[in-house]
mmCIF entry with sequence, helices, sheets and N, C-alpha, C, O atoms, coordinates in Angstrom:
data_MODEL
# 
_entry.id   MODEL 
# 
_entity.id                         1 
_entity.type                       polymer 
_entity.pdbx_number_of_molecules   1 
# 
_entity_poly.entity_id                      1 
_entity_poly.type                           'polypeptide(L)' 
_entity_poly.nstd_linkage                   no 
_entity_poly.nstd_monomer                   no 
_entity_poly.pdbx_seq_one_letter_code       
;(UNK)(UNK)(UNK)(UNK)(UNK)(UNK)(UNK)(UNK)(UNK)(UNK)(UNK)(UNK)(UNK)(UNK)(UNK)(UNK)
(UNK)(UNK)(UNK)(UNK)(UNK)(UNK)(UNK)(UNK)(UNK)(UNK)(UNK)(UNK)(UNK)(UNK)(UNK)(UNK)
(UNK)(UNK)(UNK)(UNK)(UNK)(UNK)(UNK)(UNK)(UNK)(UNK)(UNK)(UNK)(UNK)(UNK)(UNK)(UNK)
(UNK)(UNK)(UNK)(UNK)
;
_entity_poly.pdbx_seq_one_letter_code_can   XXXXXXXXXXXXXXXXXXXXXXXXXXXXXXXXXXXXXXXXXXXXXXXXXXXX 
_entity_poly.pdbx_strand_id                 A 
# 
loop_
_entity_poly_seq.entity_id 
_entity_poly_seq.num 
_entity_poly_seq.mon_id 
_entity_poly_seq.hetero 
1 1  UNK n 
1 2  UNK n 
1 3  UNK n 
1 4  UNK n 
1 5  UNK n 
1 6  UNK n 
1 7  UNK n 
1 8  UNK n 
1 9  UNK n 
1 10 UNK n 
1 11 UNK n 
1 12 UNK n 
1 13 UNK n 
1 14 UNK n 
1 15 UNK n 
1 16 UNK n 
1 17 UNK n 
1 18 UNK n 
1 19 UNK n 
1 20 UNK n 
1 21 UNK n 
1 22 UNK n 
1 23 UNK n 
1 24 UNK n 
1 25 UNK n 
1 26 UNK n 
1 27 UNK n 
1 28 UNK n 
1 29 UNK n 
1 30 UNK n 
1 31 UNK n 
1 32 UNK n 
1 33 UNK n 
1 34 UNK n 
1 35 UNK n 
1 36 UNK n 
1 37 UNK n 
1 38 UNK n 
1 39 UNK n 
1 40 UNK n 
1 41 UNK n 
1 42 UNK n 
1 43 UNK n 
1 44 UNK n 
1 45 UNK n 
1 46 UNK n 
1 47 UNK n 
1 48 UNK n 
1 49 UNK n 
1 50 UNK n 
1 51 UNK n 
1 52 UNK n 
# 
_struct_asym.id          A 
_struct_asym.entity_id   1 
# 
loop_
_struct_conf.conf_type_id 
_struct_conf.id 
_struct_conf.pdbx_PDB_helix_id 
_struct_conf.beg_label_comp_id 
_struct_conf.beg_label_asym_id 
_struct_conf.beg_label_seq_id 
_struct_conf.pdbx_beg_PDB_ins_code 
_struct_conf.end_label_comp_id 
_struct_conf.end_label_asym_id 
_struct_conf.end_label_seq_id 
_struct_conf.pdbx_end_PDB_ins_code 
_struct_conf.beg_auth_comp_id 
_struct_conf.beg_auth_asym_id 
_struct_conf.beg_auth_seq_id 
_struct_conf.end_auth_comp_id 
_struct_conf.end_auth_asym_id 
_struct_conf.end_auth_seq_id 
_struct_conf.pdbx_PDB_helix_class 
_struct_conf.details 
_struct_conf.pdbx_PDB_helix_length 
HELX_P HELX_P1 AA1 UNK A 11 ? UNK A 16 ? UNK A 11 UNK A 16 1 ? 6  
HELX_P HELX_P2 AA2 UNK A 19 ? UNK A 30 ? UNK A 19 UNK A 30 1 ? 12 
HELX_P HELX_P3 AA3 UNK A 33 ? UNK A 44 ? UNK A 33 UNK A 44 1 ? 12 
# 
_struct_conf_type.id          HELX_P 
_struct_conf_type.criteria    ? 
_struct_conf_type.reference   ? 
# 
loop_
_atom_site.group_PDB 
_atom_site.id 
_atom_site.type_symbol 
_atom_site.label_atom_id 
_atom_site.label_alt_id 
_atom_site.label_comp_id 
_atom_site.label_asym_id 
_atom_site.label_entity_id 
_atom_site.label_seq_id 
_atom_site.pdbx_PDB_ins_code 
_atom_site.Cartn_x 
_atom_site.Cartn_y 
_atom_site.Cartn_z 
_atom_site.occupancy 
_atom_site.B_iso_or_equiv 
_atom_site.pdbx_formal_charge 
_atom_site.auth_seq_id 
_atom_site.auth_comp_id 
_atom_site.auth_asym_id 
_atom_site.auth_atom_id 
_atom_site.pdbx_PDB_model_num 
ATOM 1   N N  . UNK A 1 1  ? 16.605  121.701 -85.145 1.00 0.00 ? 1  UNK A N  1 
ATOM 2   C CA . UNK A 1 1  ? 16.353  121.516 -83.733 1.00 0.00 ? 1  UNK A CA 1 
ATOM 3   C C  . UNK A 1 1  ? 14.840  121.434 -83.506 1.00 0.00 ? 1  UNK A C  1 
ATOM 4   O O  . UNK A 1 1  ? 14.090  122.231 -84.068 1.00 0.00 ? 1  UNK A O  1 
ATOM 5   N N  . UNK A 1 2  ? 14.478  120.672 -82.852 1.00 0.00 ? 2  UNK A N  1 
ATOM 6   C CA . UNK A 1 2  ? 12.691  120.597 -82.583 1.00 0.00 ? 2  UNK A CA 1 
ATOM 7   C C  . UNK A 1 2  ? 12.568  121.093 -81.170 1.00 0.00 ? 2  UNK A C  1 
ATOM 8   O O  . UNK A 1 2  ? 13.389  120.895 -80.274 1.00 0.00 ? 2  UNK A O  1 
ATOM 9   N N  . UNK A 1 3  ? 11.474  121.743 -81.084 1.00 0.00 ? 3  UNK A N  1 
ATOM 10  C CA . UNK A 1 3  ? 11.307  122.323 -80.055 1.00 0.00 ? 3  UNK A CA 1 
ATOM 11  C C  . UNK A 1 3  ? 9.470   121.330 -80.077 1.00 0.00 ? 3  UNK A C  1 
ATOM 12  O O  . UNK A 1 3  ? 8.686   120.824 -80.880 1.00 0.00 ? 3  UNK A O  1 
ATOM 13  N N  . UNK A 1 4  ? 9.648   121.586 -78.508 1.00 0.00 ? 4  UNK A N  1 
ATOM 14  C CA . UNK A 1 4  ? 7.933   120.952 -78.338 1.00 0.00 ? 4  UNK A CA 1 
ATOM 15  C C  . UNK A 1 4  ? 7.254   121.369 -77.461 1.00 0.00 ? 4  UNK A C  1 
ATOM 16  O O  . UNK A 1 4  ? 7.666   121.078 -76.338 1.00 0.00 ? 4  UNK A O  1 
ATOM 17  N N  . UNK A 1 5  ? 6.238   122.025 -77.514 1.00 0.00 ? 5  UNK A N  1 
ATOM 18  C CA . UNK A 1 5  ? 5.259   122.570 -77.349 1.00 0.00 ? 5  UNK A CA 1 
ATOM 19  C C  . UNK A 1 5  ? 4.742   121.719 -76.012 1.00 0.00 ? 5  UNK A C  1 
ATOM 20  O O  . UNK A 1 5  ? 4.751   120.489 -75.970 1.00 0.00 ? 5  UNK A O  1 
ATOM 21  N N  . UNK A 1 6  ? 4.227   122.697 -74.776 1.00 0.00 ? 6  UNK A N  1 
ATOM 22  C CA . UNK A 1 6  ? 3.558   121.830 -73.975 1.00 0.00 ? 6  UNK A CA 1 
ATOM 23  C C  . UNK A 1 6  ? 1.828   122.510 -74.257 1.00 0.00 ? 6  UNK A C  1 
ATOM 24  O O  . UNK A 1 6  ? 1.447   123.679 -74.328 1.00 0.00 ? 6  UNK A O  1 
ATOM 25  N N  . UNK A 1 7  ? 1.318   121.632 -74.332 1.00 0.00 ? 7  UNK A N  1 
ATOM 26  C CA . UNK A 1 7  ? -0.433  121.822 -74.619 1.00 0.00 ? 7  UNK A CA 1 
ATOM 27  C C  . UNK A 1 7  ? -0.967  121.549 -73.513 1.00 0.00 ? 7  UNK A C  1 
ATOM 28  O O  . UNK A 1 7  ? -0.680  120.476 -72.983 1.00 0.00 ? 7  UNK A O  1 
ATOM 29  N N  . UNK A 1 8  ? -1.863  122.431 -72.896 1.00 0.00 ? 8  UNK A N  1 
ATOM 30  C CA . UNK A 1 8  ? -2.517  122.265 -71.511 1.00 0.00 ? 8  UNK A CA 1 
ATOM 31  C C  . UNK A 1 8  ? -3.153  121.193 -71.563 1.00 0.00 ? 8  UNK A C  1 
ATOM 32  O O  . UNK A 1 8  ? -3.516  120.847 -72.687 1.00 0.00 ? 8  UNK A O  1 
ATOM 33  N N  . UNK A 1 9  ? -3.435  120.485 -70.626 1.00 0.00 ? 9  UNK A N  1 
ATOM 34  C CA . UNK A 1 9  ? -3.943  118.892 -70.263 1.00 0.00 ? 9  UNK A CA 1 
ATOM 35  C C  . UNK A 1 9  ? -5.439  119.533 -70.029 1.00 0.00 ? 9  UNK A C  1 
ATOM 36  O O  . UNK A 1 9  ? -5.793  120.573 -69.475 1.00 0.00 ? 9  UNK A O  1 
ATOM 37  N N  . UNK A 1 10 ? -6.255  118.360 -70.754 1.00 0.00 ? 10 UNK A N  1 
ATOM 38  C CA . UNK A 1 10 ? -7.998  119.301 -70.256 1.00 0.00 ? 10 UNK A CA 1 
ATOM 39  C C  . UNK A 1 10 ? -8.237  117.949 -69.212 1.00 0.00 ? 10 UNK A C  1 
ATOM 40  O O  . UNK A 1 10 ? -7.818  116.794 -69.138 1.00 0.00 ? 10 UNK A O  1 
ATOM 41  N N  . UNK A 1 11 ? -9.264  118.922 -68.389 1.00 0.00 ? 11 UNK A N  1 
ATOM 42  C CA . UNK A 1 11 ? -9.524  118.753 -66.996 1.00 0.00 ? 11 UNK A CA 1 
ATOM 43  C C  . UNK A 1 11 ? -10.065 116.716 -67.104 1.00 0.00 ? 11 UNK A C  1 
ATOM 44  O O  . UNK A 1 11 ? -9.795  115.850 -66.272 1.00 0.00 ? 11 UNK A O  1 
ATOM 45  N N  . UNK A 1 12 ? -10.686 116.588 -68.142 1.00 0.00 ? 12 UNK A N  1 
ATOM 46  C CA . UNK A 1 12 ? -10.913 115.271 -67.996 1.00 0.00 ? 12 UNK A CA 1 
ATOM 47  C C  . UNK A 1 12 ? -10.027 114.553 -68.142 1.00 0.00 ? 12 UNK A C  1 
ATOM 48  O O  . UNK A 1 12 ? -10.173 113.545 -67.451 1.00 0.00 ? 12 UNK A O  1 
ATOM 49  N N  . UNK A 1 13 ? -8.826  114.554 -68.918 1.00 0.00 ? 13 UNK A N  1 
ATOM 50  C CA . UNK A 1 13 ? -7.719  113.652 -68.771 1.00 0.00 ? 13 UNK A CA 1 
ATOM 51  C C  . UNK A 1 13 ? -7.398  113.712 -67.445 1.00 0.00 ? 13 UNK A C  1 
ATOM 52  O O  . UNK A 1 13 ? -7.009  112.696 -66.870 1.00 0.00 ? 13 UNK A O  1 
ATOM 53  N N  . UNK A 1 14 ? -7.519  114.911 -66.795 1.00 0.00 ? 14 UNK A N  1 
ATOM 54  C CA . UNK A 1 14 ? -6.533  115.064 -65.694 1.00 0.00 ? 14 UNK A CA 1 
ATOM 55  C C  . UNK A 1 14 ? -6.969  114.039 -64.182 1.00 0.00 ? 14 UNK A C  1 
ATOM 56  O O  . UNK A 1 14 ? -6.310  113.437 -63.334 1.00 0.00 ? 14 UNK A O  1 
ATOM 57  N N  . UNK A 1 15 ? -8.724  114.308 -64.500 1.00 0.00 ? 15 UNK A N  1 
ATOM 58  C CA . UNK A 1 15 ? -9.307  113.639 -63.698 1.00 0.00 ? 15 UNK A CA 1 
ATOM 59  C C  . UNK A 1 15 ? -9.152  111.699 -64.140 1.00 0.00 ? 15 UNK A C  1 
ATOM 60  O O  . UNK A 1 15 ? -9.155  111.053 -63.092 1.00 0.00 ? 15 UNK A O  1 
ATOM 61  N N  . UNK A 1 16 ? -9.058  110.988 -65.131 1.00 0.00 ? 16 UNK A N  1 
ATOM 62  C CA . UNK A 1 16 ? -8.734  109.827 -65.249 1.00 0.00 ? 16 UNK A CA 1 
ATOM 63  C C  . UNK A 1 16 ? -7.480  109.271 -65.487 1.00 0.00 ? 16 UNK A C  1 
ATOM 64  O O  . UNK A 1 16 ? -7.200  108.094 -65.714 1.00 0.00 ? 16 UNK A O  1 
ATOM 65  N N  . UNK A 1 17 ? -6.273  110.898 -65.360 1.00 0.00 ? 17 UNK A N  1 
ATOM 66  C CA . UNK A 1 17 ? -5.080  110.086 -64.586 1.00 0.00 ? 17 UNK A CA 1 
ATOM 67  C C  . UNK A 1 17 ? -4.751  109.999 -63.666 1.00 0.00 ? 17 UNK A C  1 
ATOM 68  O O  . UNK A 1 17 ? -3.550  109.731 -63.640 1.00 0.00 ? 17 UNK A O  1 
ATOM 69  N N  . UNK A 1 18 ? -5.473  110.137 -62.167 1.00 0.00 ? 18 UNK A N  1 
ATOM 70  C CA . UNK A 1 18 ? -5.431  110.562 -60.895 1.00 0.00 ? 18 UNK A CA 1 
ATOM 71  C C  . UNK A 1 18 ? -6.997  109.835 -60.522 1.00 0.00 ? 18 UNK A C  1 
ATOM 72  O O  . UNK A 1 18 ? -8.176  110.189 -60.520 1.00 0.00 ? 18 UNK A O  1 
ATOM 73  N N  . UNK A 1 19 ? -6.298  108.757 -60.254 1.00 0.00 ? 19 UNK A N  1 
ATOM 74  C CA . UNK A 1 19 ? -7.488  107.527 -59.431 1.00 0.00 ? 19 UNK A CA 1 
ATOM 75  C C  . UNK A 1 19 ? -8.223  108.381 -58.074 1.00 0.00 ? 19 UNK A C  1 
ATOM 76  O O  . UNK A 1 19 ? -9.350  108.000 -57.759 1.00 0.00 ? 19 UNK A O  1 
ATOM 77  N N  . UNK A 1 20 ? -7.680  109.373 -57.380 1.00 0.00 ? 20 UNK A N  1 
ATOM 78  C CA . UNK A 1 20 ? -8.008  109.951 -56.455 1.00 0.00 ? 20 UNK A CA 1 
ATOM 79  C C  . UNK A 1 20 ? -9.229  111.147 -56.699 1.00 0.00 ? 20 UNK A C  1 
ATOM 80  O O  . UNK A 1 20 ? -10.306 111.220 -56.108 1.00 0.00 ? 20 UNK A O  1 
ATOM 81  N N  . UNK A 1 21 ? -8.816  111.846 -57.523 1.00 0.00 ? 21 UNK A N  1 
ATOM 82  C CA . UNK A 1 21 ? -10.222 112.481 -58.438 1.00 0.00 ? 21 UNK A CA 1 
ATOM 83  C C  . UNK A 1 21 ? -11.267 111.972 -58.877 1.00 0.00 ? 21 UNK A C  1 
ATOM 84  O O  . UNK A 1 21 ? -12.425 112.358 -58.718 1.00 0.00 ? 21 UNK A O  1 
ATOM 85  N N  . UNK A 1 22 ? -10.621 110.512 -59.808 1.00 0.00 ? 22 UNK A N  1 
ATOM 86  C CA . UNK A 1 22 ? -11.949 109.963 -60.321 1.00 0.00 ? 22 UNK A CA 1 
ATOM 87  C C  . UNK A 1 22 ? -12.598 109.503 -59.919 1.00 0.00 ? 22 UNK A C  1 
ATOM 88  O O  . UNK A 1 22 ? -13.649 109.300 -60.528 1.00 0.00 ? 22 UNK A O  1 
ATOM 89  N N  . UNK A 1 23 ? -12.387 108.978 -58.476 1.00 0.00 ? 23 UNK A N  1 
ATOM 90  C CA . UNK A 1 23 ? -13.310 107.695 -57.351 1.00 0.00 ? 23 UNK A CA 1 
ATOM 91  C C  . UNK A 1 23 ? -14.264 109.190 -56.750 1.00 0.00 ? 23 UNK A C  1 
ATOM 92  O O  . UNK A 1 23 ? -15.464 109.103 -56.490 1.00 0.00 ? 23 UNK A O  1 
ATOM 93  N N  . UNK A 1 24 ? -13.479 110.489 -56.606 1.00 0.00 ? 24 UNK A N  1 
ATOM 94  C CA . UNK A 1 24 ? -13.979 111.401 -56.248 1.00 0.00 ? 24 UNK A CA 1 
ATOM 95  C C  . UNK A 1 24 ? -15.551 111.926 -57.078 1.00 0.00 ? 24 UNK A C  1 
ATOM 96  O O  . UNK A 1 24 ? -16.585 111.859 -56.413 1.00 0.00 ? 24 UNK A O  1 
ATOM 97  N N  . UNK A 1 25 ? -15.599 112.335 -58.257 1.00 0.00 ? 25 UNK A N  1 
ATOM 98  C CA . UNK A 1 25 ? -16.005 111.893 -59.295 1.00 0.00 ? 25 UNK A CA 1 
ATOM 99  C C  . UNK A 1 25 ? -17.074 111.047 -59.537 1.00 0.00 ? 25 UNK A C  1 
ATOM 100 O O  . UNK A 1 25 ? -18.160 111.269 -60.073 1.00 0.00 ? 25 UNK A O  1 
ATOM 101 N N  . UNK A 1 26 ? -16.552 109.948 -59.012 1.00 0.00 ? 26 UNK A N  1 
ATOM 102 C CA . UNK A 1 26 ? -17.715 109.372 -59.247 1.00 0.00 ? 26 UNK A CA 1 
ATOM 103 C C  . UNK A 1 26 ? -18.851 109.028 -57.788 1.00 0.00 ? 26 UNK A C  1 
ATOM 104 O O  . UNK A 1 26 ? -19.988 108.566 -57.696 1.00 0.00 ? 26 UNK A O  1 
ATOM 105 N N  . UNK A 1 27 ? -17.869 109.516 -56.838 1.00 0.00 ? 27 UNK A N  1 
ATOM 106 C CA . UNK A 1 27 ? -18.971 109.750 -56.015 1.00 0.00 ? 27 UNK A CA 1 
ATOM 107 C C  . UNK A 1 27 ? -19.856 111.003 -55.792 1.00 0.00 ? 27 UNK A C  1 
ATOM 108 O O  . UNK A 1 27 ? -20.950 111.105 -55.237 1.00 0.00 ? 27 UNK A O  1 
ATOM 109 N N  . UNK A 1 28 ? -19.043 111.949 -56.401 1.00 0.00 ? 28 UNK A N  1 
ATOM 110 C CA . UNK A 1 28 ? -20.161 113.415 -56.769 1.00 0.00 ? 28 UNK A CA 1 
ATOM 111 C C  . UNK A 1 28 ? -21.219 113.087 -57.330 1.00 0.00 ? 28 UNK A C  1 
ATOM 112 O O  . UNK A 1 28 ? -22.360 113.444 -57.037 1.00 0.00 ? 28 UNK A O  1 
ATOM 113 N N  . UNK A 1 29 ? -20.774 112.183 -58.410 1.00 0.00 ? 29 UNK A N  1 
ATOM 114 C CA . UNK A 1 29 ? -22.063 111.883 -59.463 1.00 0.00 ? 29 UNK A CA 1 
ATOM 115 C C  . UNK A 1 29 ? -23.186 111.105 -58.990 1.00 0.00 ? 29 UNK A C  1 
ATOM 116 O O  . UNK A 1 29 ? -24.376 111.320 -59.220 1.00 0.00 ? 29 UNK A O  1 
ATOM 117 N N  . UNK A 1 30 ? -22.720 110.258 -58.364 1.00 0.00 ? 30 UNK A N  1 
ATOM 118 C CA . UNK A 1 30 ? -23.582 109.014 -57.806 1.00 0.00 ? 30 UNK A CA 1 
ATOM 119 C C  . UNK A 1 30 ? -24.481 109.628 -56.519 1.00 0.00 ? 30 UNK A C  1 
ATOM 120 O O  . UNK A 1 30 ? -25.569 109.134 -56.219 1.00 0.00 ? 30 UNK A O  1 
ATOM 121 N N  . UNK A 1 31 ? -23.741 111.051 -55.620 1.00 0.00 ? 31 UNK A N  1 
ATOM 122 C CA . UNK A 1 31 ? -25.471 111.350 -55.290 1.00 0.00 ? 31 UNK A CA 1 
ATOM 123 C C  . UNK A 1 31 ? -25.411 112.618 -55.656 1.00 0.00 ? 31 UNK A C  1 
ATOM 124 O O  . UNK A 1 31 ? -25.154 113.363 -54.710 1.00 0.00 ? 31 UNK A O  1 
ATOM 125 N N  . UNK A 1 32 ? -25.565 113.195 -56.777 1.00 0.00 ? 32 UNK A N  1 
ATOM 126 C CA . UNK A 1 32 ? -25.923 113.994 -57.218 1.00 0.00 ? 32 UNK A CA 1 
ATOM 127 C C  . UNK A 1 32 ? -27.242 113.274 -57.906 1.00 0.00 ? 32 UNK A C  1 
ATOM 128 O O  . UNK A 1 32 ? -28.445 113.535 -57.912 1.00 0.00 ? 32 UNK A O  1 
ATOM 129 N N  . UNK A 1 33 ? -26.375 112.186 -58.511 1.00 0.00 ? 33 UNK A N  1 
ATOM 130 C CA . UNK A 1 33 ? -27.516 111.764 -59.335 1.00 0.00 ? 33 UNK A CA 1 
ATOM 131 C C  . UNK A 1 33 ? -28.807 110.868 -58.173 1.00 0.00 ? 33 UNK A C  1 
ATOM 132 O O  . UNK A 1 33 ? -29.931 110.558 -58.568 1.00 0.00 ? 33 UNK A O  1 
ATOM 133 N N  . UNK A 1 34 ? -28.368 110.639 -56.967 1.00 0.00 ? 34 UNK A N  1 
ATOM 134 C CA . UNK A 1 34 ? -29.553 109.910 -56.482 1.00 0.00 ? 34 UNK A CA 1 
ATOM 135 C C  . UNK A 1 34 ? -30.154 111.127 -55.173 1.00 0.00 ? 34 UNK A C  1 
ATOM 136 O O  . UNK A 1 34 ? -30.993 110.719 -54.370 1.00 0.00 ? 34 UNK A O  1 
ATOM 137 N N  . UNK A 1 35 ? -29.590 112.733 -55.067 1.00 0.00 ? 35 UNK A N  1 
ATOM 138 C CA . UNK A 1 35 ? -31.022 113.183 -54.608 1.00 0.00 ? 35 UNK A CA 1 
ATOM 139 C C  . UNK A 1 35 ? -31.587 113.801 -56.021 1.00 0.00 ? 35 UNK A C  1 
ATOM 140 O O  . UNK A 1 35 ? -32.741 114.138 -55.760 1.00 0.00 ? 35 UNK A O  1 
ATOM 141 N N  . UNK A 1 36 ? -31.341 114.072 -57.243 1.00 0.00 ? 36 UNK A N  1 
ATOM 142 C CA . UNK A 1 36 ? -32.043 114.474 -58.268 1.00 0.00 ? 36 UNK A CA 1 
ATOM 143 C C  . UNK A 1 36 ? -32.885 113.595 -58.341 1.00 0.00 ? 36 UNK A C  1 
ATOM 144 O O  . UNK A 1 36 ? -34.032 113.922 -58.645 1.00 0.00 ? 36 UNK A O  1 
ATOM 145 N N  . UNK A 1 37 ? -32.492 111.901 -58.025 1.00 0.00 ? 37 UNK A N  1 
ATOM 146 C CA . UNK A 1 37 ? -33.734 111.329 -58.406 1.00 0.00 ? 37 UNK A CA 1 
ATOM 147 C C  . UNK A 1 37 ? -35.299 111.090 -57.302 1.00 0.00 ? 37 UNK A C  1 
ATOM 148 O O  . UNK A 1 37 ? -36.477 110.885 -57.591 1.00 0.00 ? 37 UNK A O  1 
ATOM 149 N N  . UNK A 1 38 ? -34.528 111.253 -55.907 1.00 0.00 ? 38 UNK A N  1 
ATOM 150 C CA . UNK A 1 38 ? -35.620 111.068 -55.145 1.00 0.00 ? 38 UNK A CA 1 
ATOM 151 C C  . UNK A 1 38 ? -36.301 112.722 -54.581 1.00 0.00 ? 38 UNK A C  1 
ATOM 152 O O  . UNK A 1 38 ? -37.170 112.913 -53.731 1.00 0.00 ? 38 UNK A O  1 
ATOM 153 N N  . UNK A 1 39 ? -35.572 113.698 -55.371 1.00 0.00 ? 39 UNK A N  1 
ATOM 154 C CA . UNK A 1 39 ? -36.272 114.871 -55.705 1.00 0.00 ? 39 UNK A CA 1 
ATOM 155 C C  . UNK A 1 39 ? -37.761 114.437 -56.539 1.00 0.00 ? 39 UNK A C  1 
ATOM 156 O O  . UNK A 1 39 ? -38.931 114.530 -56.168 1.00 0.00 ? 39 UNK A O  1 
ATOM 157 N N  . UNK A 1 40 ? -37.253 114.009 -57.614 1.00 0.00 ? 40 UNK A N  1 
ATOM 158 C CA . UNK A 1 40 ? -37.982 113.927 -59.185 1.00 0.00 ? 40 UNK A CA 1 
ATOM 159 C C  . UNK A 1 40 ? -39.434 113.083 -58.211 1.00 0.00 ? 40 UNK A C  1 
ATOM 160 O O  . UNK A 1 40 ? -40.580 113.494 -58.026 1.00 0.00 ? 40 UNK A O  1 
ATOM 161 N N  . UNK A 1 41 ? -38.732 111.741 -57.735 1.00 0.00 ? 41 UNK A N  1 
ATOM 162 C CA . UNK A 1 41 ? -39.174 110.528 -56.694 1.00 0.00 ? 41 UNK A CA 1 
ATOM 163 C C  . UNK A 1 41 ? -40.688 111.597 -55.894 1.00 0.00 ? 41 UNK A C  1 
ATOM 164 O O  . UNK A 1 41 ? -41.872 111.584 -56.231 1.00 0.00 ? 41 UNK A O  1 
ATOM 165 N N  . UNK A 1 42 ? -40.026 112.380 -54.825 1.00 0.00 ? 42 UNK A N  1 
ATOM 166 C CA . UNK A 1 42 ? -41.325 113.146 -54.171 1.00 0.00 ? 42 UNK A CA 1 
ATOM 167 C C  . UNK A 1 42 ? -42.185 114.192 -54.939 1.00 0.00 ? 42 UNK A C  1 
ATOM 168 O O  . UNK A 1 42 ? -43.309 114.439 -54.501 1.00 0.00 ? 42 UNK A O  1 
ATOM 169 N N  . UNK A 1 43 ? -41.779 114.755 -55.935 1.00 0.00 ? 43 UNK A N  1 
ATOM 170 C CA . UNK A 1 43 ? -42.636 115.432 -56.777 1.00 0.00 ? 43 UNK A CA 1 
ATOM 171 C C  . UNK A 1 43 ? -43.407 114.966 -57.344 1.00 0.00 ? 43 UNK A C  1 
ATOM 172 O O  . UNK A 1 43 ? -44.452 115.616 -57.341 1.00 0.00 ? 43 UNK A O  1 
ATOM 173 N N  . UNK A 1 44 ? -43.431 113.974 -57.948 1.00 0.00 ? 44 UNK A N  1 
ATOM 174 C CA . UNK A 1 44 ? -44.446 112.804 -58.546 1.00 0.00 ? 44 UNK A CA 1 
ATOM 175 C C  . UNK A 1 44 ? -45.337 112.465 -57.674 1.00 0.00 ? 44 UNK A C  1 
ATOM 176 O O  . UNK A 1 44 ? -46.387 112.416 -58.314 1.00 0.00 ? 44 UNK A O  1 
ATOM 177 N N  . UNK A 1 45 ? -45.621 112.110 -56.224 1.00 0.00 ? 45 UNK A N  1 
ATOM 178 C CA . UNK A 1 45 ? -46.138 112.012 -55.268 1.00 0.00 ? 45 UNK A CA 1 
ATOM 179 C C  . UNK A 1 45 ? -47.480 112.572 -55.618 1.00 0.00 ? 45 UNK A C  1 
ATOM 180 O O  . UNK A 1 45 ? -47.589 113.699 -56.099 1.00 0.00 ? 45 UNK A O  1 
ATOM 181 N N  . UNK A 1 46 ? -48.593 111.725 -55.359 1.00 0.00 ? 46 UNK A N  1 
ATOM 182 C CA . UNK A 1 46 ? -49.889 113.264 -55.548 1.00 0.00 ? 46 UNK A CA 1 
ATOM 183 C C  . UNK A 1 46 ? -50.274 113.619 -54.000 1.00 0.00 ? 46 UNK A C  1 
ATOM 184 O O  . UNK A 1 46 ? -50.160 112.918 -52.995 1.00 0.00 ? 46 UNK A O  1 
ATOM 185 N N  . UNK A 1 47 ? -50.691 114.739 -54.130 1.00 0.00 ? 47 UNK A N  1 
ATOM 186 C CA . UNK A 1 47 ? -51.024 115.441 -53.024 1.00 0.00 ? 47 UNK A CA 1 
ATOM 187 C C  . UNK A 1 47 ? -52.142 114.341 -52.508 1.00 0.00 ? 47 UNK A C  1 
ATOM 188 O O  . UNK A 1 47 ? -52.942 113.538 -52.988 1.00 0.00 ? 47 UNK A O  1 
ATOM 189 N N  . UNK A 1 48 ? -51.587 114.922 -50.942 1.00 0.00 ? 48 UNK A N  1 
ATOM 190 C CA . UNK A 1 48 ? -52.337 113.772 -49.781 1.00 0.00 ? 48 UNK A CA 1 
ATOM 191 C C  . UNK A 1 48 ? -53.730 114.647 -49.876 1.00 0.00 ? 48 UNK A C  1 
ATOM 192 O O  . UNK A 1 48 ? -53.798 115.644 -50.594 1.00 0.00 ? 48 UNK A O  1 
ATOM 193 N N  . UNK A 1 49 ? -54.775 114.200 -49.122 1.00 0.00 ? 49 UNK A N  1 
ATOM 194 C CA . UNK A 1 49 ? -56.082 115.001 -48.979 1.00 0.00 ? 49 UNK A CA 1 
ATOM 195 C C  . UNK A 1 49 ? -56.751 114.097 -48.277 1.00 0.00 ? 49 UNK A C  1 
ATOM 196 O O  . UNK A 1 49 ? -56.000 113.331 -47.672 1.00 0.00 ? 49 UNK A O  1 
ATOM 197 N N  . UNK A 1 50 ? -57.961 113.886 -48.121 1.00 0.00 ? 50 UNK A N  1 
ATOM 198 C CA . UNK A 1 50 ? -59.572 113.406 -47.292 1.00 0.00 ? 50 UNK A CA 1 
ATOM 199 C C  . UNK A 1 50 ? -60.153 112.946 -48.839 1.00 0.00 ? 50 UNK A C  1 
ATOM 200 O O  . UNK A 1 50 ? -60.347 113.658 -49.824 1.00 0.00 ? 50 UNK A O  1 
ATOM 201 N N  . UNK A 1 51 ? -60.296 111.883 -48.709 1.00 0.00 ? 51 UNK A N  1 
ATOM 202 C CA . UNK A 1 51 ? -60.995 111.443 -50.001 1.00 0.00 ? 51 UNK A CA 1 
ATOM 203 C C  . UNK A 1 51 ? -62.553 110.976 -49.585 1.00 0.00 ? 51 UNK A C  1 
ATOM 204 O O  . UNK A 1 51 ? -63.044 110.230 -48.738 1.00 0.00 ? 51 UNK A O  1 
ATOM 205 N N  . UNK A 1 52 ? -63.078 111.886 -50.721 1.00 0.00 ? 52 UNK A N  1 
ATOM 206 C CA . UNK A 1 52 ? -64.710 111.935 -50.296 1.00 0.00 ? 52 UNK A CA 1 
ATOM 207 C C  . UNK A 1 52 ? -65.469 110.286 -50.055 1.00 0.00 ? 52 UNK A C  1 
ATOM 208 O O  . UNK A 1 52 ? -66.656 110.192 -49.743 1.00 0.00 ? 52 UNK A O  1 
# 
């Protein structure tokens, strides 16, 4: 008789079998990733001043 084992599903399958997560997903990422960049963006900035 075979018996079969259920193996927990890891979270990334779970998220690219569920179109509703992954559009989710990828909009976390997309501004996560664009205020990290216009963070990075104003830090680079040099300080304003009176130039002699």
């Amino acid at each position: 008789m075979e018996t079969h084992q259920q193996h927990p599903i890891p979270w990334q399958q779970q998220i690219y079998d569920n179109p509703w997560l992954l559009a989710g997903a990828a909009i976390v990422f997309f501004v996560l990733s664009y205020i990290v960049w216009g963070v990075i963006d104003l830090l680079t900035i040099p300080a304003g001043g009176t130039t002699p």
